[in-house]
mmCIF file of the N, C-alpha and C atoms, coordinates in Angstrom:
data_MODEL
# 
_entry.id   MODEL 
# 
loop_
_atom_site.group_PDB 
_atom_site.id 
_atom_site.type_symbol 
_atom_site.label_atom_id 
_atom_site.label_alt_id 
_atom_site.label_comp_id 
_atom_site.label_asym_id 
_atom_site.label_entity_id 
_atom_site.label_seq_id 
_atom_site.pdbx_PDB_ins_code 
_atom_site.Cartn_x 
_atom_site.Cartn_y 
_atom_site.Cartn_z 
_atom_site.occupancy 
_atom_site.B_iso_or_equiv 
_atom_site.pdbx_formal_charge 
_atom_site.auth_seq_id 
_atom_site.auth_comp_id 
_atom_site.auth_asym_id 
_atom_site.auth_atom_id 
_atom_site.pdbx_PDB_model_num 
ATOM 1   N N  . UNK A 1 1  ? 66.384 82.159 172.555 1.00 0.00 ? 1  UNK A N  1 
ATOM 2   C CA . UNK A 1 1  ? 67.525 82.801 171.967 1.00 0.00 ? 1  UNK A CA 1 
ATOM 3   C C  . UNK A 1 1  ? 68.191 81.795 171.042 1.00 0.00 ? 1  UNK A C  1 
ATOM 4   N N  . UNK A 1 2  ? 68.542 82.091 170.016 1.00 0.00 ? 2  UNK A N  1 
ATOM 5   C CA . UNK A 1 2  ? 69.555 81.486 168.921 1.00 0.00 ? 2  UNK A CA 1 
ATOM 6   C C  . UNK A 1 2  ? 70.031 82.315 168.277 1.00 0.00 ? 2  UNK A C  1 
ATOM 7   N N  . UNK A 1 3  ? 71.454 81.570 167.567 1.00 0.00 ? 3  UNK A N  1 
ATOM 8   C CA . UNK A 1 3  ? 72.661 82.024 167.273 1.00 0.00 ? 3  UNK A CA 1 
ATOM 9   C C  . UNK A 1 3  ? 72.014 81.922 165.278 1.00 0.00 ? 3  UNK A C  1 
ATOM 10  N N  . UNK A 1 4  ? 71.990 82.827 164.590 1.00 0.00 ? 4  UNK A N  1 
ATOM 11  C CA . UNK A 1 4  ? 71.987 82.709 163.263 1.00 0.00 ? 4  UNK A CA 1 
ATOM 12  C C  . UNK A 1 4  ? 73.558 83.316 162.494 1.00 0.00 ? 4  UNK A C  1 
ATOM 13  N N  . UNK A 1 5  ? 73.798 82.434 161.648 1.00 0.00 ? 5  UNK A N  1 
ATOM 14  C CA . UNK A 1 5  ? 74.844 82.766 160.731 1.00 0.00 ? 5  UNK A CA 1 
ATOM 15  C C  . UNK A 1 5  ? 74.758 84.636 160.448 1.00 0.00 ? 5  UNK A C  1 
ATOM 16  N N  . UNK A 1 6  ? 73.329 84.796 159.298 1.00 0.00 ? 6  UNK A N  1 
ATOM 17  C CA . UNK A 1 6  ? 73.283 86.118 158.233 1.00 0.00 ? 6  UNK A CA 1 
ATOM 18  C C  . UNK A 1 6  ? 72.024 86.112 158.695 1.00 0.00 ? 6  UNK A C  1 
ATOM 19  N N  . UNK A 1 7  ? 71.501 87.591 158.898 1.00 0.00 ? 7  UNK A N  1 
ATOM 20  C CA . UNK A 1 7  ? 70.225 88.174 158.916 1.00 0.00 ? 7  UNK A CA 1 
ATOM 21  C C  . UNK A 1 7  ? 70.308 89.691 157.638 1.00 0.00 ? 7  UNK A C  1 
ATOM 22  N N  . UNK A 1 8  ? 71.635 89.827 157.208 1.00 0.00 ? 8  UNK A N  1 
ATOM 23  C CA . UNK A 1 8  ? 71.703 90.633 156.126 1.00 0.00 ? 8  UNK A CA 1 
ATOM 24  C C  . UNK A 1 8  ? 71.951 91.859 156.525 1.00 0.00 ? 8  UNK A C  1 
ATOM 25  N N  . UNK A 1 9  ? 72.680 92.065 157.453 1.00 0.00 ? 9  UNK A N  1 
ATOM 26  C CA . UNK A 1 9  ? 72.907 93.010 158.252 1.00 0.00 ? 9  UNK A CA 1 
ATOM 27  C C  . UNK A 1 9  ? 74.241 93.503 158.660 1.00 0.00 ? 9  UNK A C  1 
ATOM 28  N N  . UNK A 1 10 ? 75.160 93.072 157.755 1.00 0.00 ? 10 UNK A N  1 
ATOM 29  C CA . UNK A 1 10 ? 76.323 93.116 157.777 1.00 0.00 ? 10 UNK A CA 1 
ATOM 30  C C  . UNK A 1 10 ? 76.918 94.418 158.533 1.00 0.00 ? 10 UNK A C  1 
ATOM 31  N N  . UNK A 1 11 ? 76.171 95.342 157.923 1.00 0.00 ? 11 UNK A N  1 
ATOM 32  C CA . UNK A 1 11 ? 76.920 96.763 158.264 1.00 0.00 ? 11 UNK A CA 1 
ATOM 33  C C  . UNK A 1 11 ? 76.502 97.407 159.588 1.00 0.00 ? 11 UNK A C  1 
ATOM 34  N N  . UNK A 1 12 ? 75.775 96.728 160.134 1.00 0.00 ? 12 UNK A N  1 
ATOM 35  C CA . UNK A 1 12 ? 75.479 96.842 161.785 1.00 0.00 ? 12 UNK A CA 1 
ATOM 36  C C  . UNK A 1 12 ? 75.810 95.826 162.750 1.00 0.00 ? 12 UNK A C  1 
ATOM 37  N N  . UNK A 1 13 ? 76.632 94.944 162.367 1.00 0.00 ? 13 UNK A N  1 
ATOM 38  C CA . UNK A 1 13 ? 76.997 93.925 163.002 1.00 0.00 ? 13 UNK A CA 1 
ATOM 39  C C  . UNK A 1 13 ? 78.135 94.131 164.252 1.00 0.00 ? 13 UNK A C  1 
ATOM 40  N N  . UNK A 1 14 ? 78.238 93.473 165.227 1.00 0.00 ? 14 UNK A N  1 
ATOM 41  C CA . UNK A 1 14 ? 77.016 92.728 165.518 1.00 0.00 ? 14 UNK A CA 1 
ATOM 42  C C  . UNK A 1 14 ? 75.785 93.485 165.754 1.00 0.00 ? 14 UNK A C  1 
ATOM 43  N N  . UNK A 1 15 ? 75.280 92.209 165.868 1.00 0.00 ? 15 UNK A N  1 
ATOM 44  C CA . UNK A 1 15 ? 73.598 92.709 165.639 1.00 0.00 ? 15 UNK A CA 1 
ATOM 45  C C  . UNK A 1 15 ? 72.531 91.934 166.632 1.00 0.00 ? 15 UNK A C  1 
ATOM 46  N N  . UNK A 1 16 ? 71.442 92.145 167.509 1.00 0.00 ? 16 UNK A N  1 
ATOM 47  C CA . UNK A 1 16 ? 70.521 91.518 167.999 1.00 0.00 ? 16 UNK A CA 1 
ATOM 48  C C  . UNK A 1 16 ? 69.134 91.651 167.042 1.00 0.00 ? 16 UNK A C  1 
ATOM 49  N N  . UNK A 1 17 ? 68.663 90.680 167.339 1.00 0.00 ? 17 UNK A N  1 
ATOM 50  C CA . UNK A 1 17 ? 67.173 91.046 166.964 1.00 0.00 ? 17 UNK A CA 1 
ATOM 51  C C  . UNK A 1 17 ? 66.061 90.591 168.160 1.00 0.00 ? 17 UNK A C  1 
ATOM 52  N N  . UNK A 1 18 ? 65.025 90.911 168.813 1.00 0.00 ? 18 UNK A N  1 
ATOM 53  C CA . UNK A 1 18 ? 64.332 90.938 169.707 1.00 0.00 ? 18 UNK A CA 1 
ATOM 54  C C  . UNK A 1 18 ? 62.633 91.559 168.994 1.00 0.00 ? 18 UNK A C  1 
ATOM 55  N N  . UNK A 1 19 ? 61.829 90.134 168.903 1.00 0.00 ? 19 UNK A N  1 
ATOM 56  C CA . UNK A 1 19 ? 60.733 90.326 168.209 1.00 0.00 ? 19 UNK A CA 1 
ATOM 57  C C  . UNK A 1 19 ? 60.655 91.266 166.466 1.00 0.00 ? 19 UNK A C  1 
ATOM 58  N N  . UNK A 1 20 ? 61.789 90.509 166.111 1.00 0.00 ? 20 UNK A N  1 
ATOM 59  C CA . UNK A 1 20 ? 61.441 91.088 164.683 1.00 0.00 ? 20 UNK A CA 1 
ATOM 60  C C  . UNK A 1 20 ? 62.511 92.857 164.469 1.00 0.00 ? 20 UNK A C  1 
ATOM 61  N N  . UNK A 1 21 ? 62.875 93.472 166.254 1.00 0.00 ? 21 UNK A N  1 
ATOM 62  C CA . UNK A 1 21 ? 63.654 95.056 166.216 1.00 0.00 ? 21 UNK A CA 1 
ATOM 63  C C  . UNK A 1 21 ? 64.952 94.386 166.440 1.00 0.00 ? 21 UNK A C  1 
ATOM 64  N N  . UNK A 1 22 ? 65.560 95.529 164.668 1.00 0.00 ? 22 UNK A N  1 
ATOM 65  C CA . UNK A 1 22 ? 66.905 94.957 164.662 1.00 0.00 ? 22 UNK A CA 1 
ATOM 66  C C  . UNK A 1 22 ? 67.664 95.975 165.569 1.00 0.00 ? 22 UNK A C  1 
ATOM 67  N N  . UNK A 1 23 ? 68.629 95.560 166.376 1.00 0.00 ? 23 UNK A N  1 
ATOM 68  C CA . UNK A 1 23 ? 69.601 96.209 166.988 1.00 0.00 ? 23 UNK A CA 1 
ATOM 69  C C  . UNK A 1 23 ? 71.235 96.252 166.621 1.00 0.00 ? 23 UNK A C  1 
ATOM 70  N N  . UNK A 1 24 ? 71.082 97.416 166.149 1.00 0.00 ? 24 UNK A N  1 
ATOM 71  C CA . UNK A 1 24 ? 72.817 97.042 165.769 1.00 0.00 ? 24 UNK A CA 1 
ATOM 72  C C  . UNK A 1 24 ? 74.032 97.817 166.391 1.00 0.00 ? 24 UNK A C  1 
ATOM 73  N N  . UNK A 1 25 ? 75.173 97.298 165.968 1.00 0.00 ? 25 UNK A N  1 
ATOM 74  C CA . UNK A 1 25 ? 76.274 97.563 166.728 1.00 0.00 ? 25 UNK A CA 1 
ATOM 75  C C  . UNK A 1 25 ? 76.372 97.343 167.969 1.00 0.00 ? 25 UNK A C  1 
ATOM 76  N N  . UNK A 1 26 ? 76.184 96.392 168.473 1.00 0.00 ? 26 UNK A N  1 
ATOM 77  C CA . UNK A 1 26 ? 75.913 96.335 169.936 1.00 0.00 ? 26 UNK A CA 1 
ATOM 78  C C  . UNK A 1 26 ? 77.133 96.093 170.395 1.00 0.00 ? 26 UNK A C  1 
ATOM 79  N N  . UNK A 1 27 ? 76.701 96.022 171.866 1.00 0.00 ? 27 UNK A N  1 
ATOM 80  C CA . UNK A 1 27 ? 78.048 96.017 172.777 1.00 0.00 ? 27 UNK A CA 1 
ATOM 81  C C  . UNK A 1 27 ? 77.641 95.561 174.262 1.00 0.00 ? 27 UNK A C  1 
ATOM 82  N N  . UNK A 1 28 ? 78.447 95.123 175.015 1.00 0.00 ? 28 UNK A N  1 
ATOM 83  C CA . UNK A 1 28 ? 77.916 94.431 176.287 1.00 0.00 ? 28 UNK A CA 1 
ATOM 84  C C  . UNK A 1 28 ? 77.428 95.363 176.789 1.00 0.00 ? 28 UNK A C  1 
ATOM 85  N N  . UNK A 1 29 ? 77.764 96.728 177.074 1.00 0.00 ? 29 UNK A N  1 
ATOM 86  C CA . UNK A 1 29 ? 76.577 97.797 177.651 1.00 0.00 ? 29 UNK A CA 1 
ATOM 87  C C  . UNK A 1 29 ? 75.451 97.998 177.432 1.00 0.00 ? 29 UNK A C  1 
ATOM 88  N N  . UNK A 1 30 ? 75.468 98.455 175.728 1.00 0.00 ? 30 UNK A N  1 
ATOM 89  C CA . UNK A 1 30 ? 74.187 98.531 174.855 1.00 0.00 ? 30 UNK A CA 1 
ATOM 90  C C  . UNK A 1 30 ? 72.808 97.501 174.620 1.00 0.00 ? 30 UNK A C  1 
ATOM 91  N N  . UNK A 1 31 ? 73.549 95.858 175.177 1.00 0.00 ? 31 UNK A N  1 
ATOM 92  C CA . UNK A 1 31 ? 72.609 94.900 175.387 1.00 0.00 ? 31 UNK A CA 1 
ATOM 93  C C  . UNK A 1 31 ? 71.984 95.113 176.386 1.00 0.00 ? 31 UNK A C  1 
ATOM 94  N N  . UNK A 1 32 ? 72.797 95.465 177.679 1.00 0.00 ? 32 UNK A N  1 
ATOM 95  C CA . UNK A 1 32 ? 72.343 95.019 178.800 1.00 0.00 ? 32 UNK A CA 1 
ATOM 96  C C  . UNK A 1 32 ? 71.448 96.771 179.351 1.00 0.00 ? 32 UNK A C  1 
ATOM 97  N N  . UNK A 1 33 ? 71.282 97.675 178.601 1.00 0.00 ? 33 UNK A N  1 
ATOM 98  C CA . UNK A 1 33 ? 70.423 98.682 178.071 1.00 0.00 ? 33 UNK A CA 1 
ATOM 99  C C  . UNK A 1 33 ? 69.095 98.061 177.517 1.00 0.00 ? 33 UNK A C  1 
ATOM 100 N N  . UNK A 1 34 ? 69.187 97.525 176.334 1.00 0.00 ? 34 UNK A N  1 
ATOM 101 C CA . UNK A 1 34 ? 68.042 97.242 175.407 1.00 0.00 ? 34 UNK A CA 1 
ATOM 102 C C  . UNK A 1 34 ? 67.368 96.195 176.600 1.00 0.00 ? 34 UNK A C  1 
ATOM 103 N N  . UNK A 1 35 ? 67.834 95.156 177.329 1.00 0.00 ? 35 UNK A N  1 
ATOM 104 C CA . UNK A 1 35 ? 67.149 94.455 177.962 1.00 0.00 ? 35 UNK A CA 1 
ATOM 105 C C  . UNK A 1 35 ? 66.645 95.011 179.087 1.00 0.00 ? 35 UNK A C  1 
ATOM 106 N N  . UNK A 1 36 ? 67.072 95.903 179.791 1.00 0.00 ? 36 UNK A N  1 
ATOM 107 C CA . UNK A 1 36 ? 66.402 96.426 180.655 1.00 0.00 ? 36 UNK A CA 1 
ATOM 108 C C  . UNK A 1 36 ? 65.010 97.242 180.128 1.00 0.00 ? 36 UNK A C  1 
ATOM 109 N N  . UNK A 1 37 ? 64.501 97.792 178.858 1.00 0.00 ? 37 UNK A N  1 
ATOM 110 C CA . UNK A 1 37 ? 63.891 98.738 178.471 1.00 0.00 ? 37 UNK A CA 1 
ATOM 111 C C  . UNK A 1 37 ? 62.670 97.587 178.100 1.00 0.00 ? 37 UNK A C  1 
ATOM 112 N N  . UNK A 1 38 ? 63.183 96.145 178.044 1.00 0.00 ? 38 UNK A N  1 
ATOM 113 C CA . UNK A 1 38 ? 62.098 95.200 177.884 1.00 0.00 ? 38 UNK A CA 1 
ATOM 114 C C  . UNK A 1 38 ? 61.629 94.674 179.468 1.00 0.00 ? 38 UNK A C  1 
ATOM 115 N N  . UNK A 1 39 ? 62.941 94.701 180.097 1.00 0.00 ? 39 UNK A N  1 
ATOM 116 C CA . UNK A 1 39 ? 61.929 94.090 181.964 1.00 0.00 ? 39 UNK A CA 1 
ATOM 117 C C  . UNK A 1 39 ? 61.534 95.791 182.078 1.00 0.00 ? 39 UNK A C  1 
ATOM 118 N N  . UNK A 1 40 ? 61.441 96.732 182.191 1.00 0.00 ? 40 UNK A N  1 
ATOM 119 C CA . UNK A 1 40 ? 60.469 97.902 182.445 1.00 0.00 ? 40 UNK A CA 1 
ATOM 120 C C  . UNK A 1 40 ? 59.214 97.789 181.164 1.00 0.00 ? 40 UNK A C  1 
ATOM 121 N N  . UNK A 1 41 ? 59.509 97.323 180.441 1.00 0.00 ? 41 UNK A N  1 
ATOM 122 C CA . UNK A 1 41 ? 57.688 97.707 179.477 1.00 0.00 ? 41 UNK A CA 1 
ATOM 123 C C  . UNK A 1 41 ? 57.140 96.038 180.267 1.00 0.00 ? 41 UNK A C  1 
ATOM 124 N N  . UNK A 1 42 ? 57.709 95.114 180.595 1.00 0.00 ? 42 UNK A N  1 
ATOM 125 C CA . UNK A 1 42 ? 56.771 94.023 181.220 1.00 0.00 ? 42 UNK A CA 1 
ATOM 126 C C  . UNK A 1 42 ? 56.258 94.684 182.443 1.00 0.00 ? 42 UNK A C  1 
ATOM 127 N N  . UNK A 1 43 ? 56.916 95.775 182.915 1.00 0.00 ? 43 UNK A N  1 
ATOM 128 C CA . UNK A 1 43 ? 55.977 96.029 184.761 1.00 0.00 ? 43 UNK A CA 1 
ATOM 129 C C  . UNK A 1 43 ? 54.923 96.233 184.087 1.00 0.00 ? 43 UNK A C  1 
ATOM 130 N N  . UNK A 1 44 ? 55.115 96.750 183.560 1.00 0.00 ? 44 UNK A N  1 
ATOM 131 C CA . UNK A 1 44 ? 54.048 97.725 183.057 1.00 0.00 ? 44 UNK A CA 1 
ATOM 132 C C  . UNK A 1 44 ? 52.417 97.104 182.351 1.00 0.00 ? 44 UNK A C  1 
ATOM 133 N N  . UNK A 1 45 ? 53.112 95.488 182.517 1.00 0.00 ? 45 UNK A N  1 
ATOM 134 C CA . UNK A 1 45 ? 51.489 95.102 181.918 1.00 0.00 ? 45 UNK A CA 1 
ATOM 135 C C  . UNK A 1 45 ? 51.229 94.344 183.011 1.00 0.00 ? 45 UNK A C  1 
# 
């Protein structure tokens, strides 16, 4: 994980990115959503 200044994304900010998928508008719920949807696709391999 790292902190970048600009990814150019102003108008969805804040913003995650996770392998290249931008996520925007986030929010402490909405993170802790997107990360769960990544530990369920790892059971899975």
């Amino acid at each position: 994980m790292e902190t970048v200044s600009c990814i150019g994304a102003c108008g969805l900010a804040p913003v995650v990115t996770i392998n290249e998928k931008v996520y925007g508008k986030m929010t402490p719920d909405k993170i802790k959503n997107v990360l769960e949807e990544y530990r369920g696709s790892e059971k899975g391999v």
